[in-house]
C-alpha positions in Angstrom: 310.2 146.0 101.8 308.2 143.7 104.6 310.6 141.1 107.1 309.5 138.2 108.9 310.9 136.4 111.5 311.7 132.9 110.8 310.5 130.8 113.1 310.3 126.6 113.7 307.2 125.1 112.1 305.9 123.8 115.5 303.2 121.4 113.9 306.5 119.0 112.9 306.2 116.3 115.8 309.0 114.4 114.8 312.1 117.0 114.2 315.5 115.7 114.2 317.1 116.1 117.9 321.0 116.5 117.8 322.5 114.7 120.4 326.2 116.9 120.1 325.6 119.8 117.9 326.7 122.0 120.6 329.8 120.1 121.4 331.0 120.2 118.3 329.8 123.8 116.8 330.0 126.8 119.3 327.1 128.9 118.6 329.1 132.2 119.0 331.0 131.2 115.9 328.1 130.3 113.8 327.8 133.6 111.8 329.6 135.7 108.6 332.6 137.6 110.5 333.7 134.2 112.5 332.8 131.5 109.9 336.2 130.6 109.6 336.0 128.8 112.5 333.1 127.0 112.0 334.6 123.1 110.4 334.0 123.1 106.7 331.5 119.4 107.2 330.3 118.3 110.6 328.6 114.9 111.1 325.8 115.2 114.2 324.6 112.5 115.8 320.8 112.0 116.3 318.8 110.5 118.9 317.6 107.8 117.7 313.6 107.8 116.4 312.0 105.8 113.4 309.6 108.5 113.0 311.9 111.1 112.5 310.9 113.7 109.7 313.8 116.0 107.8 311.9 118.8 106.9 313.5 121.6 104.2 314.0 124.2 107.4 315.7 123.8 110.6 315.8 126.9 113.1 316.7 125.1 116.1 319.8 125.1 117.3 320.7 127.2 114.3 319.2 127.7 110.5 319.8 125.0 108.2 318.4 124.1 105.0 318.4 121.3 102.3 320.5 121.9 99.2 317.5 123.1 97.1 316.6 125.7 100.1 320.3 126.8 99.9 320.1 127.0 96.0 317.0 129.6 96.4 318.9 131.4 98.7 321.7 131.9 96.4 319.5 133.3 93.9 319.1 136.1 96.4 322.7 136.6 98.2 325.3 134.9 96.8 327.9 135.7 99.1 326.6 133.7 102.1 328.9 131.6 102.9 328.0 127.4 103.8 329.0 125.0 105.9 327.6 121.3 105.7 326.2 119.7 108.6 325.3 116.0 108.4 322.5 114.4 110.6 323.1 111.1 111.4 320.2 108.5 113.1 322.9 105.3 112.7 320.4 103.4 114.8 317.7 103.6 112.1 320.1 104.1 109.1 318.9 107.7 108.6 320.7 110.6 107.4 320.4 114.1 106.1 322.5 116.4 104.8 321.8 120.3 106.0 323.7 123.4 104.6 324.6 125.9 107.9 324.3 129.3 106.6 327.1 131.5 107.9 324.7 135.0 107.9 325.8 138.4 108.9 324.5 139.8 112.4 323.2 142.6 111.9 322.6 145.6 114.8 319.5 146.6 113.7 316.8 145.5 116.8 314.2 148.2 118.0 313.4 149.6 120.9 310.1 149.1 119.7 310.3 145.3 120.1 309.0 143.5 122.8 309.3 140.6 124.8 307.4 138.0 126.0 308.0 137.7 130.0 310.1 139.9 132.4 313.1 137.6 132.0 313.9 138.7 128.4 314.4 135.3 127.4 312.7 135.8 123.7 310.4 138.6 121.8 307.1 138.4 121.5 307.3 141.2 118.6 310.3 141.9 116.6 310.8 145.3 115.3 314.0 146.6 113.2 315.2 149.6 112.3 315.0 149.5 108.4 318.1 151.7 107.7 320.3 149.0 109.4 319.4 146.3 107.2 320.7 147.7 103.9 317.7 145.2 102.3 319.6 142.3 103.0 317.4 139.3 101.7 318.5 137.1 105.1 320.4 137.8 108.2 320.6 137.3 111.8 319.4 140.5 114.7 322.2 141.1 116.6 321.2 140.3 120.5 322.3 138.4 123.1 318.7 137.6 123.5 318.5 134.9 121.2 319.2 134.2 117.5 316.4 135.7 115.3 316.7 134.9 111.7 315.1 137.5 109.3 313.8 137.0 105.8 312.8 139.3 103.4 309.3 138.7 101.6 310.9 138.0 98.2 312.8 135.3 99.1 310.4 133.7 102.2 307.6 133.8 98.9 310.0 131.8 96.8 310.4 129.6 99.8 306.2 129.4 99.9 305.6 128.8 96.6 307.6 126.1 96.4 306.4 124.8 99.3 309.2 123.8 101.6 308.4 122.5 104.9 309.8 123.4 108.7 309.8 127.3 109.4 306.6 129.6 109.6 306.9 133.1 109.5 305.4 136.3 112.1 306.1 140.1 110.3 308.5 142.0 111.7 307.6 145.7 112.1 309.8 147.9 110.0 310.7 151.3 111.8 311.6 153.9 109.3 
């Protein structure tokens, strides 16, 4: 089976910007074995911008999708667990509601992979060790590096076809 690594559509000029996301979610919390403490709904506050665009993908801070993204992804792992993040522009009376998914982390990076500048501050190729991965349709690489999200080819082509907007995708090399 092929991965890719989800990445932030960078051709979106107007992407929402969170003013408190990270005082009010703690990144460290935001996967499967410490959901719990993740609040059930959080309301983030937006810097203001009438050109703002929602698109269906989010990967910045964190992965979050519209409810018709999160529907897909149920259709291929129904035990990922959800919580509800609300982006709120109250200047320009806009809002969207985003579903957090709460994936597993999974230990699984190469030694194969490599990254882009001697300060190992993100990969420039992502390779994973397929036996780790247990063909999980989505999931997090375990790292302190950064947080990669990784999506298996039938789901990111369900995703395409449909044509949902914000995330592009670069093939991760699977080492056997």
């Amino acid at each position: 089976m092929r991965y890719f690594v989800l990445h932030q559509d960078k051709r979106i000029a107007y992407m929402p910007h969170p003013k408190d996301f990270h005082q009010k979610i703690d990144m460290r919390n935001v996967n499967a074995h410490r959901a719990g403490l993740v609040p059930f709904r959080t309301t983030i506050m937006l810097r203001p911008n009438k050109q703002t665009v929602f698109p269906d993908v989010i990967n910045r801070p964190t992965l979050l999708v519209t409810r018709d993204v999160r529907d897909i992804i149920r259709k291929y792992d129904e035990h990922v667990a959800y919580r509800q993040i609300a982006y709120l522009d109250s200047e320009n009376e806009k809002t969207q509601l985003y579903f957090m998914p709460m994936l597993e982390s999974i230990d699984c990076l190469s030694e194969a992979s490599e990254y882009e500048n001697e300060y190992n501050a993100s990969f420039s190729k992502v390779a994973i060790k397929k036996e780790a991965v247990r063909d999980k349709s989505l999931f997090l690489i375990k790292t302190e590096v950064q947080r990669v999200v990784i999506i298996r080819l039938d789901l990111a082509e369900s995703l395409l076809v449909r044509k949902y907007k914000g995330f592009s995708l670069t093939e991760a090399i699977i080492e056997t």
